[in-house]
C-alpha positions in Angstrom: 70.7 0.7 -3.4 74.2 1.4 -4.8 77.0 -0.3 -6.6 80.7 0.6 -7.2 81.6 0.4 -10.5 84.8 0.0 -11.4 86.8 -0.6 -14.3 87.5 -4.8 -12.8 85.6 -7.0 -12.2 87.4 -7.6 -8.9 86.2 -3.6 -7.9 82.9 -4.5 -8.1 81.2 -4.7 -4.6 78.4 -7.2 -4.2 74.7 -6.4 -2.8 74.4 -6.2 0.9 71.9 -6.7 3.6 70.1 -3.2 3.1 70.2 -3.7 -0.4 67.8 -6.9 -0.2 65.8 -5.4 2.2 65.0 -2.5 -0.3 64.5 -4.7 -3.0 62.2 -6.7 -0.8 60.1 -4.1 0.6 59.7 -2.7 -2.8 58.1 -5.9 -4.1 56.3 -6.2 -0.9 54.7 -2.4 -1.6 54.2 -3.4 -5.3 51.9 -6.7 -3.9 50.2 -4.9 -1.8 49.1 -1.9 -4.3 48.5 -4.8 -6.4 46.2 -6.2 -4.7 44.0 -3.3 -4.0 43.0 -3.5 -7.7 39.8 -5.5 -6.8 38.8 -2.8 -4.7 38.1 -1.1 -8.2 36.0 -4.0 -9.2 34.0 -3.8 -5.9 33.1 -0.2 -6.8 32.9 -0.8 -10.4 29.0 0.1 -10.7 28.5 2.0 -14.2 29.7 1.2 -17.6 32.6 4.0 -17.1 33.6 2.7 -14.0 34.0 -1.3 -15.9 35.6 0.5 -19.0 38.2 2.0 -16.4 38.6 -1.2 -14.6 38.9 -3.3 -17.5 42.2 -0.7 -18.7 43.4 -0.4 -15.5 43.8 -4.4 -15.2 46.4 -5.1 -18.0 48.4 -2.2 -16.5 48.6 -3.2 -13.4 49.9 -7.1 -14.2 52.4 -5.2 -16.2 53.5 -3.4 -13.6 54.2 -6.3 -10.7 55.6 -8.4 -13.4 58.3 -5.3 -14.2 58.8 -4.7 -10.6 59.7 -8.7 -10.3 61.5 -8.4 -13.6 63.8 -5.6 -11.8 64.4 -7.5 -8.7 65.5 -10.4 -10.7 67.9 -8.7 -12.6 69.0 -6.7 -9.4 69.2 -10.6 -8.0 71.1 -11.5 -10.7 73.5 -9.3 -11.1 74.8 -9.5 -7.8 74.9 -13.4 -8.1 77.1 -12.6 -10.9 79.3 -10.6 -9.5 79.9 -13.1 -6.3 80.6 -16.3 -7.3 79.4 -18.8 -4.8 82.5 -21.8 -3.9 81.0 -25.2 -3.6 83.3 -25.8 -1.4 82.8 -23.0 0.8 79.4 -22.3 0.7 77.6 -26.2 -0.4 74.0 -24.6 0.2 74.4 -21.9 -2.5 75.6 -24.9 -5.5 72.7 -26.9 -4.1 70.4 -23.9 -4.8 71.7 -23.1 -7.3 71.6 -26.4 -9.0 67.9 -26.9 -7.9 67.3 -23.7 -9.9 68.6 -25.2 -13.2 67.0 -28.3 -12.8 63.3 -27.0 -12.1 64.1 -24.4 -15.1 65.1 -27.7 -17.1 61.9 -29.1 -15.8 59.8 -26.5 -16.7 61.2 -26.4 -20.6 60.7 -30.1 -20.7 56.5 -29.5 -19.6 56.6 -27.1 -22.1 57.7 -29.1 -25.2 55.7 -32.2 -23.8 52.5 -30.3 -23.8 53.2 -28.6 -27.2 53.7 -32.1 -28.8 50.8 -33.4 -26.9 48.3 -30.6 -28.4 50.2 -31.2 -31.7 48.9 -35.4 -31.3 45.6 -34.4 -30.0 45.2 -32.3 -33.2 46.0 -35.1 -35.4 44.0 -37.7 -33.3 40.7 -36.3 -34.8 41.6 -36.7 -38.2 42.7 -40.1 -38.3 41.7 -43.7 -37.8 42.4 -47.2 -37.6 45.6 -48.3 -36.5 47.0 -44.7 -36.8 44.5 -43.6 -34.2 45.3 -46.3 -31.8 49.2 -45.4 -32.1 48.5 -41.5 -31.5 46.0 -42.9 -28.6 48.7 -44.5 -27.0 51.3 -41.8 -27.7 48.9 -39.2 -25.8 48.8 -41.5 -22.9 52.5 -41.8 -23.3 52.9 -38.2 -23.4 50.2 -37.4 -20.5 52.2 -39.7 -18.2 55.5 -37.9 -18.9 53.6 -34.6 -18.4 52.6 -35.8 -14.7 55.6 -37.0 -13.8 57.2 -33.9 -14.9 55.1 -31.9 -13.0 55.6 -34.1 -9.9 59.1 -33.3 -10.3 59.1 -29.6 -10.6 56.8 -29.4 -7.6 59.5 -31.3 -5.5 62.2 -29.4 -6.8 60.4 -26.6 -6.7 59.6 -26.8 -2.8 63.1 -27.7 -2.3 64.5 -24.8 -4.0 61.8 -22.3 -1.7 63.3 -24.1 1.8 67.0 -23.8 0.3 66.6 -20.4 -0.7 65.0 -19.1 2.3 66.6 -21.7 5.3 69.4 -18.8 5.8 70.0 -15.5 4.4 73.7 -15.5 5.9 74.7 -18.9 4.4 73.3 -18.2 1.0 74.2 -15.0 0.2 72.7 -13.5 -2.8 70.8 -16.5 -3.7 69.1 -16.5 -0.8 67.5 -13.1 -2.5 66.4 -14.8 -5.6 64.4 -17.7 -3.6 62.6 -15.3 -1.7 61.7 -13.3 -4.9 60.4 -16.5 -6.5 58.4 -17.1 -3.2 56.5 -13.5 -3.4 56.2 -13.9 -7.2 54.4 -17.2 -6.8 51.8 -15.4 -4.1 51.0 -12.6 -6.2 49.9 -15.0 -9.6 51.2 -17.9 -12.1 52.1 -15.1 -14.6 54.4 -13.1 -12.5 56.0 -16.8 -10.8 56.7 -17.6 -15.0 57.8 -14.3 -16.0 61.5 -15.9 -15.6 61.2 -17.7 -18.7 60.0 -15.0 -21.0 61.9 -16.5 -24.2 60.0 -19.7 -24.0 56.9 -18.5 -23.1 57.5 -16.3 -26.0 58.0 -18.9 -28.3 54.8 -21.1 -27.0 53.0 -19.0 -27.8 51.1 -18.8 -24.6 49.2 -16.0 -23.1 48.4 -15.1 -19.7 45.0 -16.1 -19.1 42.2 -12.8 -19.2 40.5 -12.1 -15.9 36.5 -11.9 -16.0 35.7 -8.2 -16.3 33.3 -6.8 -13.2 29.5 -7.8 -13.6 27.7 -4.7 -13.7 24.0 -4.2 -14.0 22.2 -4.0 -17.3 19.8 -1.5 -17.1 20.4 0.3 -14.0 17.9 3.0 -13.4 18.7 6.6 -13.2 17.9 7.6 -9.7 15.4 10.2 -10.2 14.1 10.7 -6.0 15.6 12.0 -3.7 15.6 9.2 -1.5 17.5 7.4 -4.3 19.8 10.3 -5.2 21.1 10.2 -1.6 22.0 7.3 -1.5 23.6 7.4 -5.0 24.8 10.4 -3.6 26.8 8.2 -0.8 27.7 5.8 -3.0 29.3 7.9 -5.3 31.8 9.9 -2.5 33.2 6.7 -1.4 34.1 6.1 -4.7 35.8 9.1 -5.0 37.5 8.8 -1.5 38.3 5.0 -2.8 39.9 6.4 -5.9 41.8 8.8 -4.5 43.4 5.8 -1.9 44.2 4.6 -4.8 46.2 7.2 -6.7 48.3 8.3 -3.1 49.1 4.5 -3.3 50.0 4.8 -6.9 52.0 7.9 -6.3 53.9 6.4 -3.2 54.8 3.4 -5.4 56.5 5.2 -8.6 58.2 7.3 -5.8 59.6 4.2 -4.7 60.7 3.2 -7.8 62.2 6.2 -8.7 64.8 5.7 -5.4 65.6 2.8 -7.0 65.7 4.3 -10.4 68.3 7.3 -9.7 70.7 5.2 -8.4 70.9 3.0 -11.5 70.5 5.4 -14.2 73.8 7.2 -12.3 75.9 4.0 -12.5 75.1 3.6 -15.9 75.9 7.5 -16.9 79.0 6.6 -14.8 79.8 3.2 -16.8 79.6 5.6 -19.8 82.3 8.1 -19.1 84.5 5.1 -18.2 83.8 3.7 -21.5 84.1 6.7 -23.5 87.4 8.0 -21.5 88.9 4.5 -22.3 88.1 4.9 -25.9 89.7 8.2 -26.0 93.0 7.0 -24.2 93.1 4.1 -27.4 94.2 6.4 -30.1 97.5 7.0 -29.0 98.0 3.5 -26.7 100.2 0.5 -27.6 99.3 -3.3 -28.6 99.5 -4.4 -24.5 97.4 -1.0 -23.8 94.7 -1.6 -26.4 94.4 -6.0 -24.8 94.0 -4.3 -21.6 91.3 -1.6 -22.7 89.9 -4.3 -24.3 89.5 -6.7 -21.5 88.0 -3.1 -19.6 85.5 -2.7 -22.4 84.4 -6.2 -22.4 84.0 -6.2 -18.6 81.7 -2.9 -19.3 79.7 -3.8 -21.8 78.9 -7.1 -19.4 78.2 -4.7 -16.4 76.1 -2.2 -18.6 73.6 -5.3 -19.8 73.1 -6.5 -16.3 72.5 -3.0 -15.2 70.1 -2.0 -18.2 68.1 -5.5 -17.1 67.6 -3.8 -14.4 67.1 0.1 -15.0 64.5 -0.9 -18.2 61.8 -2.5 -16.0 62.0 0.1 -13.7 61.9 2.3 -16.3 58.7 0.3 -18.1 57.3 0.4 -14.7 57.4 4.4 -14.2 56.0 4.5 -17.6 53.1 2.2 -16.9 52.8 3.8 -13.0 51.6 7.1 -14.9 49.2 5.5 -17.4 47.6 4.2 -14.8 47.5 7.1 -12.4 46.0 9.0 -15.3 43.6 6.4 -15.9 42.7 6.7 -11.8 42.2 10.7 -12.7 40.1 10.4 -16.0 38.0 7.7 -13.9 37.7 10.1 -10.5 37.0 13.1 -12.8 33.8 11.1 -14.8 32.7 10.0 -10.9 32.7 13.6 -9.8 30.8 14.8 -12.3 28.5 12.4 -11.7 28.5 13.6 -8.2 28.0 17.3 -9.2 25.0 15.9 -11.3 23.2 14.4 -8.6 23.7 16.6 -6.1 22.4 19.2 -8.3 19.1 17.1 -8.9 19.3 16.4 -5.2 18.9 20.0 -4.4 16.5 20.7 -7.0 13.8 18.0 -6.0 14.4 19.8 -2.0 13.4 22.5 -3.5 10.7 21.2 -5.3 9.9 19.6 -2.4 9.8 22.5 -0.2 7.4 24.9 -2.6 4.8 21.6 -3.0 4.7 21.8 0.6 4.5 25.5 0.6 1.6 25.1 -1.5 -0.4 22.7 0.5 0.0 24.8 3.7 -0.7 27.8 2.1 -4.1 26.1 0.3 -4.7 25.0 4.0 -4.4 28.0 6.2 -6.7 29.8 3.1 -8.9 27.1 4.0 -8.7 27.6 7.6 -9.7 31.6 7.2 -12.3 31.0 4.9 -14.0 28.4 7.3 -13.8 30.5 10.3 -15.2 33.3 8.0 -17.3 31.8 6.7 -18.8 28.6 9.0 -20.6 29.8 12.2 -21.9 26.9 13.3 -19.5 25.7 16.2 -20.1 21.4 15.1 -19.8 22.5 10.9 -16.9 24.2 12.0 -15.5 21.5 13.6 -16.6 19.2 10.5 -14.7 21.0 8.0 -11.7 21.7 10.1 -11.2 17.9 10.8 -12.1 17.2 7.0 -9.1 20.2 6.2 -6.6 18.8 9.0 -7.2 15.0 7.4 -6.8 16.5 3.1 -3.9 18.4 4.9 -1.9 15.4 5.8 -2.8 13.5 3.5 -1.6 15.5 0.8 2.1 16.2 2.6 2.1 12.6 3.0 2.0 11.8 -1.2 4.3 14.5 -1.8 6.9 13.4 0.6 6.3 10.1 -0.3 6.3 11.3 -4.5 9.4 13.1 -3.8 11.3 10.6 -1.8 10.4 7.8 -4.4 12.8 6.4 -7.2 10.0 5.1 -9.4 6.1 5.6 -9.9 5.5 1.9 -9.6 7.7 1.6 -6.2 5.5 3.9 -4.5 2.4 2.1 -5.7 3.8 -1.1 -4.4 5.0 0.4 -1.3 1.6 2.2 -0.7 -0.1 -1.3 -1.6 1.9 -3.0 0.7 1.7 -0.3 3.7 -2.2 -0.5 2.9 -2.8 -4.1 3.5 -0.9 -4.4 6.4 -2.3 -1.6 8.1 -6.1 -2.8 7.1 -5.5 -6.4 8.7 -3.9 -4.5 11.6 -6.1 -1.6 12.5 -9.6 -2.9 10.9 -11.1 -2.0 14.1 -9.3 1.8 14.0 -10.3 1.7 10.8 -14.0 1.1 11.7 -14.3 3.7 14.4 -12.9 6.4 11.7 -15.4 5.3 9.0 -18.0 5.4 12.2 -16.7 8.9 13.3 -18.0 10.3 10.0 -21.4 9.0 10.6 -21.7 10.4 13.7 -20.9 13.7 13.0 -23.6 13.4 10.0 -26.8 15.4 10.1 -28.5 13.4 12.5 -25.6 12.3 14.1 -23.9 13.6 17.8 -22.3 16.6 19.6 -20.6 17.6 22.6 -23.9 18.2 25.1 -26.9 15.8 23.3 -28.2 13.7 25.7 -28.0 10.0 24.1 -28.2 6.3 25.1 -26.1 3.9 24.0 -26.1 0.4 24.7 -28.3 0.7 27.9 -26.2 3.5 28.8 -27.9 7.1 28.8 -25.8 10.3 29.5 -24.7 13.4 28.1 -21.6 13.6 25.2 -18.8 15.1 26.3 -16.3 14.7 23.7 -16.8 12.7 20.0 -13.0 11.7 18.8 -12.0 10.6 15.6 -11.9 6.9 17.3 -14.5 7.2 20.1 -16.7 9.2 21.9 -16.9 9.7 26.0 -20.7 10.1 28.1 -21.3 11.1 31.2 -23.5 8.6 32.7 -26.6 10.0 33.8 -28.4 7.4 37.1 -31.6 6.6 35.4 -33.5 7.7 32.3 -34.9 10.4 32.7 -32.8 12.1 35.1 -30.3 14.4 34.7 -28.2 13.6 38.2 -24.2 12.6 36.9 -23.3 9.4 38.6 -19.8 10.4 38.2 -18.8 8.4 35.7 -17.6 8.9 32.0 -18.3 6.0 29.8 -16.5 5.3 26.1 -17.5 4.2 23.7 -15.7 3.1 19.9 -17.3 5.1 17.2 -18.0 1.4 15.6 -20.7 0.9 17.3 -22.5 2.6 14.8 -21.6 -0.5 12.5 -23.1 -3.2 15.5 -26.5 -4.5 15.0 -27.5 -5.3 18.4 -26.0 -2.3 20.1 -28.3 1.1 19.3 -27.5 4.2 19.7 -30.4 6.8 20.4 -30.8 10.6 21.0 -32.4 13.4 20.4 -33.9 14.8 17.4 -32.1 18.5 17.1 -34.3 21.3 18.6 -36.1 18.9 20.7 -35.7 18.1 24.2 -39.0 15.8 25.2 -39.4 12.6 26.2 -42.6 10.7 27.2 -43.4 9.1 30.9 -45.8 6.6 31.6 -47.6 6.3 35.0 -49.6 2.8 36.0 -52.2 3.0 38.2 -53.9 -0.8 39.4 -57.3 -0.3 41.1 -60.1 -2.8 42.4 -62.1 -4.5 39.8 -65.0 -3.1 41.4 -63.8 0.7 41.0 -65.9 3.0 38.2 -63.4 3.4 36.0 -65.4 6.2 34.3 -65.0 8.5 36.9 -61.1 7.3 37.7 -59.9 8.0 33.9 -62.3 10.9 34.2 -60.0 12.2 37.1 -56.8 10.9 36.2 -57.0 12.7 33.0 -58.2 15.8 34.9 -54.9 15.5 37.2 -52.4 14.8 34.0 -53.9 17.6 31.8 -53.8 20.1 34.7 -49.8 19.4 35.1 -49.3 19.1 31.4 -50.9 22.8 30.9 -47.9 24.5 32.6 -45.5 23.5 29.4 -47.9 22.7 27.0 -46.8 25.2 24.1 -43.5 24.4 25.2 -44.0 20.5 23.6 -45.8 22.0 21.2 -43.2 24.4 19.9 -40.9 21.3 19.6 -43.3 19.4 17.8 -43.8 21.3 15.2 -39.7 21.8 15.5 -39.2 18.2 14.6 -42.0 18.2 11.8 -39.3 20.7 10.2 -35.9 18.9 10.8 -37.7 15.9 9.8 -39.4 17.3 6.8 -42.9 15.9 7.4 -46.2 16.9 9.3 -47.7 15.3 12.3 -51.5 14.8 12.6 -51.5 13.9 15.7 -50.6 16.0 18.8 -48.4 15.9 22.3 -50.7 15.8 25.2 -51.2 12.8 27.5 -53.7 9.8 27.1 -55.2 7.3 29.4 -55.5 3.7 28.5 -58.1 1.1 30.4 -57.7 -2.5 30.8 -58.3 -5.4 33.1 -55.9 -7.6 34.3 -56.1 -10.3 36.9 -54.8 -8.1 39.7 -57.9 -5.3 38.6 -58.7 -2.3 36.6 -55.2 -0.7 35.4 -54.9 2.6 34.0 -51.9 3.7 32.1 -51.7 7.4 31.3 -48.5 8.5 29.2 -47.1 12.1 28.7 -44.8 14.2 27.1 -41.8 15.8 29.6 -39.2 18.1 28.7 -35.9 16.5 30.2 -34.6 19.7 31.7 -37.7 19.8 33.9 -38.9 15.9 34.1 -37.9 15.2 37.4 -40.5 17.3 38.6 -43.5 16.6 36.3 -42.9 13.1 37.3 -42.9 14.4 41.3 -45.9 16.9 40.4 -48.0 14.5 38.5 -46.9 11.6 40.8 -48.2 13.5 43.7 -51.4 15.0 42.2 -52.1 11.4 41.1 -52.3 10.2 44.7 -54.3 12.7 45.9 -56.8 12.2 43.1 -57.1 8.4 43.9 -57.2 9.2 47.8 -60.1 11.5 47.1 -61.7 8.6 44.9 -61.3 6.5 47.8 -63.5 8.5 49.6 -66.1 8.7 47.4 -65.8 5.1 46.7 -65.3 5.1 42.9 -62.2 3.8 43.4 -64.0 0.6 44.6 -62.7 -1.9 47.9 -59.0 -2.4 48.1 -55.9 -0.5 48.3 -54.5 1.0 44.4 -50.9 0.6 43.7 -48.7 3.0 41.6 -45.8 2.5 38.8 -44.0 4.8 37.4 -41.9 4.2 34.0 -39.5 6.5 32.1 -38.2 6.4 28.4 -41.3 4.9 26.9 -42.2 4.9 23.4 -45.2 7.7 22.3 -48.9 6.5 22.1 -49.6 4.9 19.1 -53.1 6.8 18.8 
């Protein structure tokens, strides 16, 4: 923006179109960089970052109201040098007019409400009649206030559509109406700022702005989990602050266009002034009326154009106070950064050496159990036990590590715990039953068991449950083809039992029911039923007798009574029944139960014959899985 400045009034050129447009995109820059300021009070987290805020704040309303103080002046000044012609241009008077009456309006709501406080004041001291005559002067005085107010709203309005109805009708007061428009979007400080004498004199301060809220007693993130994210936090407001200072720069470069231009006008109203005091010393009377009417007309240009060159000038000032502020404020964030991203990469590295620790303590453990543990189902016991302390123990590191506070990782771990209880009980039961079966008398992969009605062979024991395959009958090794699972909580279930064999035993006992006539000798059938049984039973005699005394040593106690079959008597309605009950070992019972089965019949068809057996035809049962003789 440029003026000629010559030494006539009637030289001096007035603003054009590119000039307002310069003036208006500066103060439409300046609103917009002023309104970024809350995003420092959005990121204002930490007592620096408020202190930084809080000086930042009066700076920038300093700043707008100097920019709007230099378009003013910038708006004045060309009023002043173009004097609008009523007659020529009616809308420009009318504005014009409109101005003086709402700044006529505006001194008048002034004094009202100074005399007002003034009565209010008094009204609390006095009484009786006096108070009623100050009560009705307030009301006097609070109904001239409204009024007032009504009026400089109307006036107000009027003077925005005047101003701003058409730029090429109102000339340069079309400028000052919109100036007055953007200073009443921007705040009631900057849309006063015209009437800094009388403000002055009031009294009357621009009302503070609440500082940011900011936390107490913020905690020092001490996890990594929470240094992250502080971490985060902390480079967006860096990248935040630095927005801020590009905008901060790009605004003073603005105003330094605008700056150059008037600082040479005024160097350039200087020489004038000086060469036309040199040229006095030697000039006649007419000269030194002329020079003086010169002089006068360049002392009135210099004020107009030092109104305008100071607030740019306050505002360039102010622009690098608060870019320095913006540094001194990105400076304390970053070495905040550097701080917790140092911690950060400590506690990783903390965290990485724990973990070192518990891998290395767990591969020891895995040498020393295969060095030391032969005993395939121990060594399976102590590897799941290792595998389970293993994960475990990575799991409270991690979760130690990653953890702001002790008490947040009890709370979490309380709350994880409960939910996971109510929501995997029954998980929870078949591990606590996994640990009983793999107990001393519990199960392995190949024990022959029977569980729930269900006998067969284990074939796998997991930490939740364990697989059988089904065997067809007690007794019988044949595979039906079918694996059956099981939970390992069945261990915990009453009505469901869970049976197998004692280790280093493989013996069950048989049971074979023989029904004869009552009139049979049943001295001579037990006699050779017993004979029959005995003979079968003395091919793996010291077999059942090795794994008796076997399972007097697992189970830590001595038998006093032998394995070896017995014969039981007694009459029933159908006849004589005999019941003899043996040992078998289950690898071979199929065919003890065939051998005696047979031998059996050929004994009774041989006692048919010689009639001990009595009249009648005998009958044969055979039972399997049957509980020992009690004698």
């Amino acid at each position: 923006m440029t003026f000629c400045i010559g030494v006539s009034p009637s030289q001096i050129r007035t603003a054009n179109a590119s000039d307002r447009s310069d003036i208006l995109q500066f103060l439409d820059q300046t609103i917009n960089w002023y309104r970024q300021i809350d995003v420092e009070r959005q990121i204002a987290t930490e007592p620096d970052d408020v202190i930084a805020v809080n000086d930042d704040r009066p700076l920038a309303d300093q700043i707008v109201r100097s920019a709007f103080d230099f378009a003013r002046a910038e708006a004045d000044f060309a009023q002043s040098s173009t004097k609008p012609n009523p007659a020529q241009n009616p809308e420009a008077a009318r504005y014009q007019s409109l101005l003086q009456l709402a700044a006529k309006l505006d001194q008048q709501v002034q004094q009202a409400q100074a005399e007002l406080q003034s009565d209010r004041q008094k009204l609390e001291a006095s009484t009786g009649k006096k108070r009623r005559e100050l009560q009705a002067t307030i009301a006097e005085l609070q109904g001239e206030i409204d009024l007032a107010n009504a009026r400089r709203e109307v006036i107000r309005n009027m003077a925005d559509f005047v101003g701003g109805a058409s730029s090429s009708g109102l000339g340069t007061s079309s400028l000052r109406g919109q100036i007055d428009a953007l200073a009443r979007t921007v705040s009631p400080e900057v849309a006063e700022s015209t009437n800094v004498a009388s403000s002055n004199s009031s009294g009357n301060n621009p009302p503070s702005r609440p500082a940011p809220a900011v936390s107490a007693s913020k905690p020092e993130p001490n996890g990594i989990w929470g240094l992250s994210a502080d971490l985060f936090s902390l480079s967006s407001k860096v990248h935040t602050i630095s927005e801020r200072i590009k905008a901060t720069d790009s605004l003073a470069n603005v105003g330094k266009q605008l700056h150059d231009p008037l600082i040479a006008r005024l160097t350039e109203l200087t020489k004038q002034g000086d060469a036309i005091a040199q040229q006095a010393d030697t000039a006649d009377a007419n000269t030194l009326a002329q020079q003086r009417k010169e002089l006068d007309s360049l002392t009135a240009q210099f004020k107009q154009l030092s109104a305008a060159v100071l607030p740019l000038s306050k505002q360039s000032i102010l622009l690098d106070l608060y870019k320095r502020n913006l540094m001194n404020w990105q400076r304390s964030v970053k070495s905040r950064y550097r701080s917790d991203l140092r911690g950060l990469l400590i506690r990783l590295l903390l965290l990485g050496v724990a973990l070192g620790i518990v891998l290395g303590a767990a591969e020891l453990w895995r040498k020393a159990i295969f060095r030391y543990v032969h005993d395939p189902r121990r060594r399976y016991q102590f590897l799941l036990i290792r595998k389970i302390l293993m994960w475990f123990s990575i799991a409270m590191v991690v979760a130690f590590a990653f953890a702001s506070q002790l008490g947040s990782v009890a709370t979490f771990a309380g709350l994880i715990t409960a939910g996971v209880a109510v929501a995997l009980q029954n998980v929870i039961l078949s591990v606590a039953g996994y640990f009983f079966l793999i107990g001393k008398f519990g199960i392995r992969v190949g024990d022959r068991v029977q569980i729930a009605g269900v006998t067969g062979e284990v074939v796998e024991v997991g930490l939740v449950r364990l697989h059988l395959m089904e065997f067809s009958s007690s007794g019988s090794e044949v595979p039906t083809g079918r694996v059956v699972a099981f939970s390992n909580s069945i261990v915990f279930q009453p009505t469901s039992g869970l049976f197998k064999q004692i280790p280093g035993t493989n013996f069950m006992w048989h049971e074979v029911t023989v029904t004869l006539p009552g009139d049979s000798d049943y001295h001579e059938v037990q006699k050779n039923l017993t004979a029959v049984v005995e003979k079968a039973f003395a091919d793996y005699k010291d077999d059942i007798e090795r794994q008796r005394r076997q399972m007097e040593l697992t189970l830590g106690f001595t038998s006093s009574s032998e394995f070896r079959p017995r014969t039981r008597l007694h009459f029933t309605a159908s006849g004589l029944e005999a019941v003899i009950r043996y040992p078998v070992t289950l690898q071979n019972a199929t065919e003890i139960d065939d051998r005696i089965t047979r031998e059996v019949l050929d004994a009774l068809a041989k006692d048919s014959q010689g009639k001990s057996a009595g009249k009648g035809t005998p009958t044969l049962k055979l039972r399997t899985d049957v509980p020992p003789p009690t004698t």
